[in-house]
C-alpha positions in Angstrom: 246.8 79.4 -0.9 245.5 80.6 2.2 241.7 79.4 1.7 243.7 76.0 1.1 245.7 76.2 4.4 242.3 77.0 6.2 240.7 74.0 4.5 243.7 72.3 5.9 243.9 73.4 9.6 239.9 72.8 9.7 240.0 69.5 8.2 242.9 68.4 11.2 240.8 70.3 14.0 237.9 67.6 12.8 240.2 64.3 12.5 241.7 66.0 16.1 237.9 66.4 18.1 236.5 63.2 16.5 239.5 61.0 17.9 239.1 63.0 20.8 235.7 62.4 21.1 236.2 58.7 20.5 238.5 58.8 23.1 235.9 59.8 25.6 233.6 57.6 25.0 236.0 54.2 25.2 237.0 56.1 28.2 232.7 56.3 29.6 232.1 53.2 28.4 235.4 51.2 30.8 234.8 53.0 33.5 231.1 51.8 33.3 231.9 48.2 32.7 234.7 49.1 35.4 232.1 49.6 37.6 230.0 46.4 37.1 227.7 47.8 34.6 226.3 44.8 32.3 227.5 44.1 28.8 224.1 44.0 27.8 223.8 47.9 29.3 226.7 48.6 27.1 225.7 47.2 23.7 221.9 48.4 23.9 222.9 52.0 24.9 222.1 54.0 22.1 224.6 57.0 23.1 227.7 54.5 22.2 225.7 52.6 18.9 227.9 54.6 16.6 231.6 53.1 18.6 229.9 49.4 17.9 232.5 49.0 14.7 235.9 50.0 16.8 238.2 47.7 17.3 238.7 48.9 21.1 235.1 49.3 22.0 235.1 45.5 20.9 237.7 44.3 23.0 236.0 45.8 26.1 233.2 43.6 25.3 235.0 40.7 24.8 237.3 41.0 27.5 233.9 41.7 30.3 232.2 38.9 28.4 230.3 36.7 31.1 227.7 33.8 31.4 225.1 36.3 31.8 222.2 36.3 29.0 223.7 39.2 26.3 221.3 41.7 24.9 222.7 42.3 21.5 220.2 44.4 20.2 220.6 48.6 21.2 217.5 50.1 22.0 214.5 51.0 19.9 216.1 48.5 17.1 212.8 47.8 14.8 212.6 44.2 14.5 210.8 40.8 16.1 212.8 40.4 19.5 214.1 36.8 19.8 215.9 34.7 22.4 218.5 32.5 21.0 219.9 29.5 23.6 223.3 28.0 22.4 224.5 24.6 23.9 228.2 23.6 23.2 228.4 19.7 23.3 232.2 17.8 23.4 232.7 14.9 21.2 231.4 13.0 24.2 228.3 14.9 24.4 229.6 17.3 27.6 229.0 20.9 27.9 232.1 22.7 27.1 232.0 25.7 29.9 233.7 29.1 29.8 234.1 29.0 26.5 234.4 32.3 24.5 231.8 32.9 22.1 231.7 35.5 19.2 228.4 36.3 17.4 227.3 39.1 14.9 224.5 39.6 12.8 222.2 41.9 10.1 219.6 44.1 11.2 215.8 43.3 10.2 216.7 45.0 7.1 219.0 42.8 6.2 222.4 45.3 6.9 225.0 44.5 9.0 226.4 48.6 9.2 224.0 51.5 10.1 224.4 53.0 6.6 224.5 50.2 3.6 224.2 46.2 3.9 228.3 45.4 4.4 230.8 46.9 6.0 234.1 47.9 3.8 238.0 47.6 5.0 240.0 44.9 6.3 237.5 43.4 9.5 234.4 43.6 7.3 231.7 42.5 8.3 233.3 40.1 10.8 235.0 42.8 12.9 232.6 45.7 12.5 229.3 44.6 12.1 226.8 47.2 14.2 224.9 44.2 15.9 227.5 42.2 17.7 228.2 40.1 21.1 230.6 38.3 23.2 229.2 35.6 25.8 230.9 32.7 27.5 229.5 29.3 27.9 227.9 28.7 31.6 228.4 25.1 33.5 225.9 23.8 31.1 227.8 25.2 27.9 225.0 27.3 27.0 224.7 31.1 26.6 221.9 33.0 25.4 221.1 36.0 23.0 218.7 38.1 22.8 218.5 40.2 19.9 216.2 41.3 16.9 215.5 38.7 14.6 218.2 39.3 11.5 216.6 39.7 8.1 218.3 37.9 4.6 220.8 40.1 2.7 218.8 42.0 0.2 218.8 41.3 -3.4 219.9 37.5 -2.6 218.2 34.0 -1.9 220.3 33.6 1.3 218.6 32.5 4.5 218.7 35.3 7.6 221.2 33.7 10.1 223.7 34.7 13.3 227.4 34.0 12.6 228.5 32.3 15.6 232.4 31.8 16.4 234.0 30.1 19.6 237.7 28.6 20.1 237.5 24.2 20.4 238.2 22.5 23.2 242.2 21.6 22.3 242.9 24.0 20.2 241.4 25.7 16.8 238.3 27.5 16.4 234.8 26.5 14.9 233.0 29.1 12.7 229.0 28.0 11.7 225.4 29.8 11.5 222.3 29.9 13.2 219.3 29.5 11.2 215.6 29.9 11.5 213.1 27.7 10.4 210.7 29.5 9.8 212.4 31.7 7.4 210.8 31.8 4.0 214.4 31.6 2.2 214.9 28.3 3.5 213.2 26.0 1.7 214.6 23.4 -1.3 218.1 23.5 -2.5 219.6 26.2 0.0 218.0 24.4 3.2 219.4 21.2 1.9 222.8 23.2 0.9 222.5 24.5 4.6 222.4 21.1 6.4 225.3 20.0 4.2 227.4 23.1 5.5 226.7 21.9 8.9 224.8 25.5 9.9 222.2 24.8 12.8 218.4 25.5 12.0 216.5 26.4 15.1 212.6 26.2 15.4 210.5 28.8 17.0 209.5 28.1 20.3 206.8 30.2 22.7 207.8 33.8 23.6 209.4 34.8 26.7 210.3 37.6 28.8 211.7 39.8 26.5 211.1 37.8 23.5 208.6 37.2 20.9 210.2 33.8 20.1 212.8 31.5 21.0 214.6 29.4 19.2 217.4 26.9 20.8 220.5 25.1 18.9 222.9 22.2 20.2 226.2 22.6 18.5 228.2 19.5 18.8 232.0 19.6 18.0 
């Protein structure tokens, strides 16, 4: 009984110093964006990687989201760095500014957590994927990633892509993917079954300042 009530009281002490670590660190990383540091900063620093998946540390982002281009990508992430450019077009071909956009992605192995390819629970990969953003369209409707290039899920014939969500012009929201053409995976039926879906397939420009390629999509709504 009292090696159980020890296992007990040392099991709380660790639930108590890990929330209160968590704590402290949504605490560092507010007051930094508090003080005008950079999404970007935020999302590449490697001392808050292991908060990307909490709800809270999300909602900072989001709500310090800007036009500025969004590093995505932490520090030291193996992988071929890319710059992705997203136009938002209205159905009369006009940019659609300050719009909030959503985007989240695999690694270049292929895994969207740190530890296995998907994330478990109720957000998923959706809400807790390690390699994530938030933007807003500029007076052009564009904003731009840069990240590592994401690699297919392993053990499947599905093309690497970057889930991309926004909210429409009027009301509702528009969920699609950004593809690469140069991927090996999409070729025949799946490229076909990918154009069908209405998922965008970008091909790979020149390099750039921080980038090995680029790749730009026009989303019209």
């Amino acid at each position: 009984m009292k090696n159980l009530f020890i296992a007990v009281v040392t099991s709380f002490m660790f639930v108590q110093c890990t929330a209160q670590s968590g704590d402290q660190g949504l605490k560092e990383v507010k007051e930094s964006l508090d003080k005008g540091a950079s999404v970007s900063s935020v999302l590449t620093n490697k001392a808050w990687l292991g908060m990307h998946p909490d709800r809270e540390f999300r909602k900072l982002i989001r709500d310090n989201a800007d036009t500025l281009p969004v590093d995505i990508s932490p520090d030291g992430e193996p992988g071929t760095r890319i710059r992705a450019t997203v136009t938002l077009l209205d159905n009369k071909s006009q940019p659609v500014s300050n719009a909030l956009v959503y985007f989240y992605q695999t690694d270049a192995k292929g895994w969207y957590a740190a530890n296995s390819p998907h994330v478990g629970g109720s957000d998923g990969d959706v809400g807790q994927a390690r390699v994530f953003g938030y933007a807003r369209t500029n007076n052009s409707g564009q904003i731009t990633i840069l990240t590592v290039k994401p690699a297919g899920y392993p053990q499947s014939d599905l093309p690497a892509h970057i889930h991309i969500h926004f909210d429409k012009p009027g009301g509702g929201s528009h969920v699609t993917e950004l593809l690469f053409d140069d991927d090996p995976r999409l070729i025949g039926n799946i490229r076909e079954q990918s154009i069908r879906y209405g998922f965008h397939i970008g091909k790979p420009g020149p390099g750039t300042e921080g980038a090995e390629q680029q790749f730009s999509y026009i989303i019209r709504l």
